[in-house]
N, C-alpha and C positions, 0 to 999 in steps of 0.2 A: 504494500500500500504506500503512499504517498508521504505518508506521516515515518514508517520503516525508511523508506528511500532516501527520506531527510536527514533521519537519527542517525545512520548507519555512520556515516564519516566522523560525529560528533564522538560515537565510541570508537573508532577504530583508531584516528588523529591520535589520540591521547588527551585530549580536550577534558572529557570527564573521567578519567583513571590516570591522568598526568604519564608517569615514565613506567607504568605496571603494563607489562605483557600481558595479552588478553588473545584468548580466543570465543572466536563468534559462531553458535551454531543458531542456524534461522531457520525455524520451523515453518513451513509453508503445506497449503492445501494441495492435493496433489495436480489439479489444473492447473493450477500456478508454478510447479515445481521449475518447468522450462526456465519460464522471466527471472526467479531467483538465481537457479546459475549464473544467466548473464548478469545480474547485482554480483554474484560471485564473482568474474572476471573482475569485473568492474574494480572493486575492492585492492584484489592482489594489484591490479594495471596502476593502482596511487603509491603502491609501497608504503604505507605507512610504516615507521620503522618499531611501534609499539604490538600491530598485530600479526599475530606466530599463525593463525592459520583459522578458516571458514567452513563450515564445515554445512550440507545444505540436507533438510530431509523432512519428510513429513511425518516420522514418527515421533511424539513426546518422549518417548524413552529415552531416545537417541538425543534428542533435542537438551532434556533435562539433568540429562547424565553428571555426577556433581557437580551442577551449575552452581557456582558460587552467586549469581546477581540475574536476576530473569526478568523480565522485562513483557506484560501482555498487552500487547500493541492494538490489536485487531479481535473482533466479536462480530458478530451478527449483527447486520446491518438494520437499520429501522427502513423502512418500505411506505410505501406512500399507503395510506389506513389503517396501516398498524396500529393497535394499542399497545400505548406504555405497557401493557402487564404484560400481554404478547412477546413483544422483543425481552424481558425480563424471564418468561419463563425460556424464550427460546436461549439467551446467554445463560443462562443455571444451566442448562445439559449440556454449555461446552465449558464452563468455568470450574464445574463440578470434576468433570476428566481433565480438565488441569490441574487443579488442586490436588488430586487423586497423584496425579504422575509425578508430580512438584514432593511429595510426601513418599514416593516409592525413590525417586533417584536422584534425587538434587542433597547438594553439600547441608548439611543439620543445620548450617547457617548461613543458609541461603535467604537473600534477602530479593522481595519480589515486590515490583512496582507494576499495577497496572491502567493501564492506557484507555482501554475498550469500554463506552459505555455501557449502560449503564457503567458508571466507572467504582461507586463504593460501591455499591449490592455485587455488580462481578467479583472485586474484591472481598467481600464478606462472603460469600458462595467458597472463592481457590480456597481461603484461608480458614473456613469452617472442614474444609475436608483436608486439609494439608495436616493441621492442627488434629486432626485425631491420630498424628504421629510424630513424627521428627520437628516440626518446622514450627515453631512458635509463632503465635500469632501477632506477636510486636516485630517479626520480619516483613510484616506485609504493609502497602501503602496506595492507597488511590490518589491519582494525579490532580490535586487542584493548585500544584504551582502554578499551570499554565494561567488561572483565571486570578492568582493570585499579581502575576505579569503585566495583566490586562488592567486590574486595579492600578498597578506603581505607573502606568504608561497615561492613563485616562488622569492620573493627579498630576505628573511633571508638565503634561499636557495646559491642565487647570491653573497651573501656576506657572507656566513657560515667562511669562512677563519676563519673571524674576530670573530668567537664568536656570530653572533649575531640571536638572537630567532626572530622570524615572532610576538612576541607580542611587539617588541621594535622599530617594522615597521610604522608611523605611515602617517595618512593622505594621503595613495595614493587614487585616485577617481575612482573607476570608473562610466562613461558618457553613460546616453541613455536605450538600450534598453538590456536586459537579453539574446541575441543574439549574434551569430559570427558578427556582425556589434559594438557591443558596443567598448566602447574607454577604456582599462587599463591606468590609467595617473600613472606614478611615479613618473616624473620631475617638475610636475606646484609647487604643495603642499608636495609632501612627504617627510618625513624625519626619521630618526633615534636617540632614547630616548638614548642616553648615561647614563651607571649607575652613574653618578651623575647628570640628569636632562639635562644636555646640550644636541642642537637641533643641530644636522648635517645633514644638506640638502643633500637631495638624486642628488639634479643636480650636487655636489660636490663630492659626492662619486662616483657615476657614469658618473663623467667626462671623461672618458676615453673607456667607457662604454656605450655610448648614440646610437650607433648604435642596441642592444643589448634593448636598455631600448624599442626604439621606434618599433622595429621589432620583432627578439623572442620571449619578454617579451610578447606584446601585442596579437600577437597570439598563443602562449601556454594560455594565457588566456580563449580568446576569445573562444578556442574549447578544452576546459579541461572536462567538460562533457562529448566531443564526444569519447574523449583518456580514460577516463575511463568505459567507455562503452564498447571499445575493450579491455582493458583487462581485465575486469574483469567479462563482460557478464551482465552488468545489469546497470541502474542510477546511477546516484550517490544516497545515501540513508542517511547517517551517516555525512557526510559535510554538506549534506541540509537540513538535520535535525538540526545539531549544528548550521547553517547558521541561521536560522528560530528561534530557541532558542535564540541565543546571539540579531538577529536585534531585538526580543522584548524586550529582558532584556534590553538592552541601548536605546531604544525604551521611554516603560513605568516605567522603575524600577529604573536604575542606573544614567541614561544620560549620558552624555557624558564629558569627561575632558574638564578643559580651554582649547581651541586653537586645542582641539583634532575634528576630522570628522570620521564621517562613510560615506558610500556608503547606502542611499536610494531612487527605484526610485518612486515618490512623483508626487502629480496633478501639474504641470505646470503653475498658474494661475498669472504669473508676468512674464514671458519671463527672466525667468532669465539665463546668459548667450547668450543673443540674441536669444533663442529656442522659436518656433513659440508656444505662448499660447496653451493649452489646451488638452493636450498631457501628460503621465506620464512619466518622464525622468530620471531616475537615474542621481544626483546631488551630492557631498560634504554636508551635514547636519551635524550639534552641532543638540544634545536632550537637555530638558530641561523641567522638568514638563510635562511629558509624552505627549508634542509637538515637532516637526520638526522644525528645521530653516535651511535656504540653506545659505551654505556661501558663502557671495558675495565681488565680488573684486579682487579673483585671476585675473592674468595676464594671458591671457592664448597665446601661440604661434600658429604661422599660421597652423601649421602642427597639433598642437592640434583644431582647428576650422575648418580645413578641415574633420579630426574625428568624431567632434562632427554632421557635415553636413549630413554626411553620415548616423549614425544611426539615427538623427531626420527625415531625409526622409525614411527610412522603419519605423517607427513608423509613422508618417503620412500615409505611405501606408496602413498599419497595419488599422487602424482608418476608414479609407475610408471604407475597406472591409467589418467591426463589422456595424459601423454606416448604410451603403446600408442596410443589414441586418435589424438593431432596425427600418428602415424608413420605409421599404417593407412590414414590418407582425405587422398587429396588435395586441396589448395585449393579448388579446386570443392565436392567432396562434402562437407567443413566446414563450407562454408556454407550447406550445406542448411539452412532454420527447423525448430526443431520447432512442429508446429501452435499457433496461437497460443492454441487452449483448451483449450490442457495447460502453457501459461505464466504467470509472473507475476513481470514481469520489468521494472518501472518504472526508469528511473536521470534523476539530473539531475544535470546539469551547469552550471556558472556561469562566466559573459565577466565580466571583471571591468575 
């Protein structure tokens, strides 16, 4: 896919694993398998001098094989009148045999990010069946840097007057689920890195402004995917690829600054911010030792907790639908494939 096509150089460069040898195995549908070799050529024709070697195939086993970092790029696509619960149950029967294969052969701390939406409930599905084994469930992480990106870009944007770049944006959240429901926060945490280190609060600068932070801001957000979709005829590809590159690098590589956060959404298993256990929720997270931590203790306001309400009940719904699903069909019939040309469903993974 498009988004894969993107990433691939991001990991291979040394970009997001700096001077660490890596190797790349990229699991593809089998009608696909052709177009991936030629990614395969592709690859070795850059020399990148950190990647040892690619390896291409459609089986998980092969694919998963002590994968130390895996990466679920591609799901089942949504179709013109689909129902949300539809494409939900359809991603449970393929995220379910991921997680299943992710728990037979990958490295005990293997750490797995995915891409494909549904992006938390896919993730709570791998990570609910991965987790009845080897792989703990604080390995696992749903992508909402990318929308996290989209926030720091829509504020330097808002305050361009001033000079100021989207890398000196710092600490805005965003809350919940990888949906038009999630929550853009800029007012709880965010602030602005002055070039000489000083911290100006974004509820300060955008005092005047708060109309704007709570309403525009938050859904140009919320449906920035959908806006580039119209014009430009296709996913985002190049963001979610950098999206997906940078959450691992500050991930497992770099961590994160003192007092600095990112946006990850992460297994739930503390209630933190009163969000009902068990559920993956895009939270405020410091890295450190290529672990997560949630920062806890912001203040949050009413209008922020009515937000947060909102997208933890579609991700509960979300849950409900996957789960009915994992409870109805046994082992066997879960693994049923859906036909491979009604998928599209690329992931890759890297031995590092």
């Amino acid at each position: 896919g498009n988004i894969g096509y993107a990433l691939l150089p991001l990991l291979a460069s040394g970009y997001v694993f700096q001077n660490q040898p890596i190797s790349l195995r990229l699991l593809e549908i089998p009608p696909a398998i052709k177009s991936l070799d030629g990614t395969r050529m592709e690859l070795l024709d850059c020399a990148f001098p950190s990647l040892n070697d690619v390896i291409c195939t459609t089986d998980p086993r092969v694919a998963f094989d002590h994968a130390d970092v895996i990466i679920l790029v591609g799901g089942y696509p949504r179709k013109k009148g689909m129902a949300r619960k539809d494409l939900i149950r359809a991603n449970t029967r393929i995220f379910a045999r991921m997680g299943r294969a992710i728990n037979d052969g990958a490295s005990p701390n293997a750490k797995v990010l995915v891409v494909a939406n549904p992006a938390n409930t896919n993730c709570l599905v791998a990570l609910k069946e991965a987790a009845k084994g080897r792989i703990p469930s604080k390995n696992f992480c749903a992508l909402t840097y990318l929308d996290y990106q989209r926030a720091k870009g829509q504020i330097a944007q808002r305050l361009g007057g001033g000079g100021v770049s989207a890398d000196r944006v710092k600490n805005v959240i965003i809350w919940g689920n990888h949906s038009e429901t999630q929550y853009p926060d800029a007012l709880t945490d965010g602030y602005i890195l002055g070039e000489n280190g000083e911290k100006v609060p974004l509820r300060i600068l955008l005092s005047d402004d708060v109309e704007w932070a709570n309403n525009d801001f938050v859904t140009t957000v919320q449906n920035r995917g959908k806006a580039v979709i119209e014009v430009r005829g296709n996913s985002s590809a190049l963001s979610a690829a950098m999206g997906t590159a940078d959450c691992l690098k500050t991930w497992l590589v770099t961590g994160t600054k003192d007092e600095e956060t990112i946006s990850m959404a992460v297994y739930n298993d503390r209630g933190y911010y009163g969000v009902k256990e068990g559920i993956v929720f895009s939270f405020p997270c410091e890295c450190r030792g290529g672990e997560w931590f949630v920062k806890e203790g912001l203040e949050l306001s009413e209008f922020a907790r009515e937000k947060l309400k909102v997208t933890e009940n579609e991700l509960l719904e979300e849950w409900e639908a996957a789960k009915g699903l994992l409870v109805e069909n046994s082992r066997t019939a879960s693994e049923r494939e859906i036909p491979s040309t009604e998928t599209n469903q690329p992931r890759f993974m890297s031995r590092l």
